[in-house]
N, C-alpha and C positions, 0 to 999 in steps of 0.2 A: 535650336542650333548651339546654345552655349552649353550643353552637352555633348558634343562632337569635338568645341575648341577644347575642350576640358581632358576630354580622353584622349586625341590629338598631342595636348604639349605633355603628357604622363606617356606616351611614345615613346615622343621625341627625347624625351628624359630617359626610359629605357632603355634607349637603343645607344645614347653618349655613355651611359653606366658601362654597357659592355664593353664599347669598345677602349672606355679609360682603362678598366680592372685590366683586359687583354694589355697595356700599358704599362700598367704598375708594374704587370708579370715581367715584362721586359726591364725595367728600369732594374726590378729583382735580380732576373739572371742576370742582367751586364754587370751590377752591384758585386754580385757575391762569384762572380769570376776571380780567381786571385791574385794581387795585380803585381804579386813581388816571386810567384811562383815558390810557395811555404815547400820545406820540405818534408813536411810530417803532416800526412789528413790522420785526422782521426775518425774512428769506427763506432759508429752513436749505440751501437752493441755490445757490442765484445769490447769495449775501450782498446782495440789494437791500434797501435802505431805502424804504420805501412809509407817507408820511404821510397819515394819516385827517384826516377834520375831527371835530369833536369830534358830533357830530347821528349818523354813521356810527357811528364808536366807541360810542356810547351804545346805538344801536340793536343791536351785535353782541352787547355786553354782557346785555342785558335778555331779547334771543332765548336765548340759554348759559340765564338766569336761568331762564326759562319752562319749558323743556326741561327741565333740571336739577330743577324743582320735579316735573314730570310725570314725570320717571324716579323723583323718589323715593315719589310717591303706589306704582306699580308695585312699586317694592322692598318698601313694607310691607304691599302686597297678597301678595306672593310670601311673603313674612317668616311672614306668618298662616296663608296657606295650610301652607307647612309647620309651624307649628304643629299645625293642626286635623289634619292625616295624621300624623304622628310621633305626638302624646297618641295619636289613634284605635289607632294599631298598639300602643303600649306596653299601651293598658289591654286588648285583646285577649289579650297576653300578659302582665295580670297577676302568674298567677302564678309565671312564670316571667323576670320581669325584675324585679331591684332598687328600689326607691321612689323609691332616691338618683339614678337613673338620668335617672327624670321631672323633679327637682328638679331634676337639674342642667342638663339641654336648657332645662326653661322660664325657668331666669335668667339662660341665654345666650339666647334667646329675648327677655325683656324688656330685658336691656340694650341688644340689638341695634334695637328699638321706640325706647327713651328716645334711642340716637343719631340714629334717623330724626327724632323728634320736634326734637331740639335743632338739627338742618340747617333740617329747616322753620320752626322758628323765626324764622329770618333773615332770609326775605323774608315772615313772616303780614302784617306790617303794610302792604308794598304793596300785596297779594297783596287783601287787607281795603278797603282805598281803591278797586282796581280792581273789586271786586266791587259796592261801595256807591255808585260810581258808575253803573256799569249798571244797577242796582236803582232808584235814583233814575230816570233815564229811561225804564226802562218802566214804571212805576209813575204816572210823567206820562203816556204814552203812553194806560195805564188808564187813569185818569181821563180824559181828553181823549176818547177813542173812548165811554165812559160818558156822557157829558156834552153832545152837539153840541147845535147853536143849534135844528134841528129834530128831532122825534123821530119820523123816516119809519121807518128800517129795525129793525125788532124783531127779539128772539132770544127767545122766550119757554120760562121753563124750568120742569118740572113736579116738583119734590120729591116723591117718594114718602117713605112714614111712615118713618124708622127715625131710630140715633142722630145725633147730633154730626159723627161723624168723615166717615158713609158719607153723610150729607144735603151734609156740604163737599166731599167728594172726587166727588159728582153734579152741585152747582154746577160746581168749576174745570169738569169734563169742559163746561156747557153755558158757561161761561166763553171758555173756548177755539176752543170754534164760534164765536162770536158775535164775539171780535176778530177771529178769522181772516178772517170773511164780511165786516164791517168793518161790523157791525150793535150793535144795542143790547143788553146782556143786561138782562132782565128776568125777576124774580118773579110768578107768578099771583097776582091779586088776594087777600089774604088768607092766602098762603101760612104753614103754622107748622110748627114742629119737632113733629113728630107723637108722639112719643115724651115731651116732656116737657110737651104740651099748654100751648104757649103760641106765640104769633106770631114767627114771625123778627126783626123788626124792630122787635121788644121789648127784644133782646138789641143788633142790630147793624146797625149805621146801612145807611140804605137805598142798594142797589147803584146809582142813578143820581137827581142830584139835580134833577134836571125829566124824566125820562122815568118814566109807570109802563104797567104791564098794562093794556092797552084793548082792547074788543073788536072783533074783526077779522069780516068776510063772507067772506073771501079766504084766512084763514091756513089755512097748510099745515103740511103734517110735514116735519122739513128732512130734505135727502137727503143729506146729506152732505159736498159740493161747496159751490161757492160759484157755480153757476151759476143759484141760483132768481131771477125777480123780483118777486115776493110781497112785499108788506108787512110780515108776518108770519109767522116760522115758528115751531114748535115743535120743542124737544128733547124726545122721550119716553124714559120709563124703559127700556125697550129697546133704543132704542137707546145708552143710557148703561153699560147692564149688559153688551153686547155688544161695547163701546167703537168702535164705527162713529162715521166722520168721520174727512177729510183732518186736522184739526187733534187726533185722539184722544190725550190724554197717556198716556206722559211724550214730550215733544216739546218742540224748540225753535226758533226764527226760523233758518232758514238761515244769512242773513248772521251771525248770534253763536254757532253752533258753533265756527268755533274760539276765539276770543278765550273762550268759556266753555271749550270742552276745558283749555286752558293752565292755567285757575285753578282749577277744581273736579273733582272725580270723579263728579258727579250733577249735567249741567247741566238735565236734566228735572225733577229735585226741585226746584233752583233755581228753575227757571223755571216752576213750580206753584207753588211757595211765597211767590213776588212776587204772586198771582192770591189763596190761601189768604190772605195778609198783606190785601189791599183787601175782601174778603168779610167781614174778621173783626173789622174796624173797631167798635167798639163805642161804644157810646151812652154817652154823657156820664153817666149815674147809673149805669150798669154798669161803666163806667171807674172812678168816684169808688169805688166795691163792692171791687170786686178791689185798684186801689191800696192801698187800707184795709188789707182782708188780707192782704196781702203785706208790707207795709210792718210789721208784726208777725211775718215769719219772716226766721231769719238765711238766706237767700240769695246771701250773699256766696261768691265762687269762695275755693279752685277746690270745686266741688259737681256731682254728677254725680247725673241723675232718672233712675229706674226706673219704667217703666208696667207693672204686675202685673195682668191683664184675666183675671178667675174667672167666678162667675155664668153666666150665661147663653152665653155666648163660648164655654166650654169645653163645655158642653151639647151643642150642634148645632155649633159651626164649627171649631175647635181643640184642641190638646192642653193639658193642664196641666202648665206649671213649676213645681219647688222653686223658692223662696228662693233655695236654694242655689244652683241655678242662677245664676238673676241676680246674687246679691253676688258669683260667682267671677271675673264679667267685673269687677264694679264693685271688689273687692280689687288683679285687673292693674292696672287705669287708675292707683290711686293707687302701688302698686309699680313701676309705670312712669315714673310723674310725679317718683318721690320720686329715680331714678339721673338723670332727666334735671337737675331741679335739684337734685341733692345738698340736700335738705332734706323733713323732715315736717312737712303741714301742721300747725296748731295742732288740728283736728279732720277728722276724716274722714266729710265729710259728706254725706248722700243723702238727698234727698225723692223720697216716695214716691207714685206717682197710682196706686190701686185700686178698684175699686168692690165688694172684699171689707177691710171695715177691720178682717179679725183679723190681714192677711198684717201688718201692723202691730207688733203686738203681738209676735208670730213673731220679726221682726224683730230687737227688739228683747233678747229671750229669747237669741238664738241668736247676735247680732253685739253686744255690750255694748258694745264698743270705737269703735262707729262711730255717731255723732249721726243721728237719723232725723226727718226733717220730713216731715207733711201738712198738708193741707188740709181744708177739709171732704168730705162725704162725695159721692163722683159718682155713686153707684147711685141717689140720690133721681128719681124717674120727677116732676119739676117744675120749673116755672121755676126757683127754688132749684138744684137740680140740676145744669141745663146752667147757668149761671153758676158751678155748681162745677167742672164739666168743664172750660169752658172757661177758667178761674184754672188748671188743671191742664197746661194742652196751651200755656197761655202760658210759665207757670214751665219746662215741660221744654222747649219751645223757645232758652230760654237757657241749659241748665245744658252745664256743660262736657265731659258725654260722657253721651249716652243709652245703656241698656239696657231689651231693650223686644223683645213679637214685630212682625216687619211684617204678622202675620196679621190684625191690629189697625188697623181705621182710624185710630184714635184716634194709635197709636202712629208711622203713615207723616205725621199730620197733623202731629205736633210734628215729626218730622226737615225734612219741607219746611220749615215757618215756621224751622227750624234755621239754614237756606242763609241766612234773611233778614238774620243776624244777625254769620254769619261766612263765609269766603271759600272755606271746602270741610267742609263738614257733615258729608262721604263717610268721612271717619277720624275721627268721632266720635260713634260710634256703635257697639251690634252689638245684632242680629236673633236671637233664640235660634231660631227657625223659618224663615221667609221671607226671600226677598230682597225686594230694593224693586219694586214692582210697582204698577198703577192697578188696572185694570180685566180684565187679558190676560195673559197670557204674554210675557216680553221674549223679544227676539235677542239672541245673541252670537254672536262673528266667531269663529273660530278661528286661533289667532297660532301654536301649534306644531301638528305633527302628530300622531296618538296611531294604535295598534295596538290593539284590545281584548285586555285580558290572562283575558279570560275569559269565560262565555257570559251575561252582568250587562253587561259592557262595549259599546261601540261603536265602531267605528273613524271617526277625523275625519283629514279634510285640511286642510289650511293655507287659509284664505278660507270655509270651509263657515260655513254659517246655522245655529245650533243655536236651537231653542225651547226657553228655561228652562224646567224644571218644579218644582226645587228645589235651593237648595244643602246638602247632607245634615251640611258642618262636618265632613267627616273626611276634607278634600281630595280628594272626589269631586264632581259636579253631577250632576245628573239631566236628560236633555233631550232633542228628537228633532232629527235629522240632517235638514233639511231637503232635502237632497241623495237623503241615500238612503234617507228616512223611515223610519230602525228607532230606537228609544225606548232609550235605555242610559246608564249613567257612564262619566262621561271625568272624565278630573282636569281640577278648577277652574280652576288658572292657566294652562290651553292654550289659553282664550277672554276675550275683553273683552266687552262690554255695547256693541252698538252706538248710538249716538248719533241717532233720529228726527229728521228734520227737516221744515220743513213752509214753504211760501210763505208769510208771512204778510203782509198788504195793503202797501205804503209803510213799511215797516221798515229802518230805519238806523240807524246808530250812531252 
């Protein structure tokens, strides 16, 4: 067997090789960007002198800049992945590989994170402006399509009973219809959060401030298109739950796929999350509520939220996490954070959203060292209740690195509202189960080619469509070849996520 540990950590040492060099290359390009904008390049040829104006020069620069950001989102994608495969293989072979072995890949592992992090740092703050500018305009956009002078074309949407997270992630979907068709979204008269037996617009200001639900002779089911001419259509729960519709999330405006590609890793979160942000508007004494509460927790960065979903979730839809689990992500980020800035914080601190309040306690028992904030409780099935949920999915909306399943509506709701806040949400965050997902299964593109290594695997080509069905976290995916429809793993980073796009009415930037 000490021939396995042997070839093993000569891997493991392969595989940190690439992903440094892929590093270096980066530290290169950002390096040899020019940081005073020269006006003379020179021609390593023809020794010709070729003066820029300075609008050119800037614009070469910021293109390097963009790039340069997008290649390093991929490096710490690549970085992770080899993480999740190396741990996977070590603890397989437990008993026959050293401890010190794991210790020592995962702190050349986090150092190799905290440099990524310290590159990105450089540009967050543009990167931040450019996001919060586009956010701002479709946000007006919302409104403005919410809002016209007449209230002819309706989208009307039917909430079926359940919680918080799956009643919001039903709206965006009937959301999304209804800008795309370039029509009104509306609530059925009387609509409420069924679950905590109270009115939606108890909680959260009303989706359009002069159009409401009226009743139609003519209204229809919508078909999915934007070709009806009906007064009124209906979104139904079917077709929400089957995610039908040209405009079905995650999805984005054609024209801001790229300008979104260049700044984030999740322009579909984003761009739900701008939709999740206008829906969730809350009411002036609901506001005053939550301010209250909060303004009594230390919430100051850096702090990182955990959503712990027990109860009923784990019953019929999910599996159950340790603690343990979740604090092991939540120890890297600050082990991370602490080589990036050479410093520990003053506390190490994590609040916590559950609607089991012993994991708490647990908590507390098992991590002494780390300060743990809640809330009130969000199992309460009342109005009370979703007002606690939703102080819950706001706070983890801003903390500085979620941990959380995305099997959980709850948990996809705070990463979107995530986007609202900072300019790529996609590296701050991890899924103990799921990937990011609405309603369906995502695509991804395949970027290398792979051979199956065995009768589990599947073979992919370069361009093939694969349908996610799960990332397993140990440097495999699970998915089907839409090519040649057989269902298998292929390693994670031979495909990307492809990017939806969708026509949507008089959209510009």
């Amino acid at each position: 067997m000490r021939f396995h540990s042997v070839k093993l950590t000569t891997t493991c040492r392969i595989l940190i090789t690439v992903a440094v060099v892929q590093l270096v290359f980066v530290v290169y390009f950002k390096t040899t960007v020019p940081q005073s904008y020269p006006d003379v390049i020179q021609n390593d040829n023809k020794k010709l002198e070729y003066r820029l104006d300075d609008i050119e020069n800037t614009m070469v620069h910021e293109q390097r800049q963009e790039y340069s950001d997008h290649l390093l989102r991929s490096i710490e994608r690549n970085a992770k992945e080899i993480g999740y495969f190396v741990n996977s293989q070590l603890d397989e072979m437990k008993p026959h590989v050293k401890q010190e072995t794991k210790k020592i890949f995962n702190e050349q592992k986090r150092l190799l994170l905290a440099r990524i992090n310290k590159l990105r740092s450089e540009t967050v703050d543009k990167r931040n402006r450019k996001s919060q500018k586009l956010l701002a305009e479709l946000e007006k956009r919302i409104k403005s399509s919410q809002n016209p002078l007449k209230c002819k074309n309706i989208l009307r949407c039917a909430l079926p009973g359940s919680g918080l997270g799956s009643q919001m992630h039903q709206l965006v979907h009937c959301f999304l219809a209804a800008f795309g068709t370039g029509r009104v979204l509306v609530l059925e008269k009387g609509a409420t959060m069924i679950t905590y037996g109270t009115l939606v617009e108890s909680v959260f200001k009303p989706l359009s401030e002069n159009c409401r639900d009226r009743p139609s002779s003519n209204a229809v089911i919508w078909n999915g298109n934007t070709d009806q001419k009906e007064d009124v259509v209906i979104v139904t729960f079917g077709s929400i739950a089957s995610n039908v519709g040209i405009f079905a999330p995650p999805i984005v405006p054609l024209e801001m796929k790229d300008e979104l590609v260049k700044l984030m890793g999740e322009p579909g979160a984003w761009f739900a999350g701008a939709f999740v942000k206008y829906a969730m508007r809350l009411q002036p004494d609901i506001q005053e509520k939550i301010d209250k509460a909060t303004a009594e927790m230390d919430l100051a960065p850096p702090l990182v939220g955990i959503h712990i979903r027990r109860t009923d979730k784990v019953l019929w839809e999910a599996q159950q996490h340790s603690v343990e689990e979740y604090m092991r992500h939540v120890v890297e980020y600050y082990d991370v954070r602490n080589l990036e800035t050479n410093e520990e914080p003053k506390e190490r601190k994590v609040y916590v959203a559950s609607d089991d309040l012993t994991t708490i306690t647990e908590l507390k028992n098992k991590y002494p060292n780390y300060k743990f904030i809640s809330g009130q409780s969000a199992s309460s099935r009342s109005h009370e209740g979703l007002v606690g949920i939703v102080t819950d999915v706001l706070i983890l909306s801003k903390c500085d690195y979620l941990v959380c399943t995305f099997s959980s509506n709850v948990c996809r709701l705070s990463y979107e509202l995530m986007h609202t806040h900072t300019a790529d949400a996609s590296v701050k965050f991890h899924s103990l189960d799921d990937i990011y997902y609405y309603s369906a299964p995502r695509d991804q593109v395949a970027v290398l080619p792979h051979t199956a290594g065995n009768s589990k695997e599947i073979d992919v080509e370069v361009g093939d469509v694969i349908g996610v069905r799960g990332n397993h976290w140990d440097g495999f995916s699970l998915g089907l070849n839409r090519r040649t429809s057989k269902v298998g793993l292929y390693p994670s980073f031979k495909a990307t996520f492809k990017v939806n796009t969708g026509h949507f009415p008089d959209y510009h930037l």
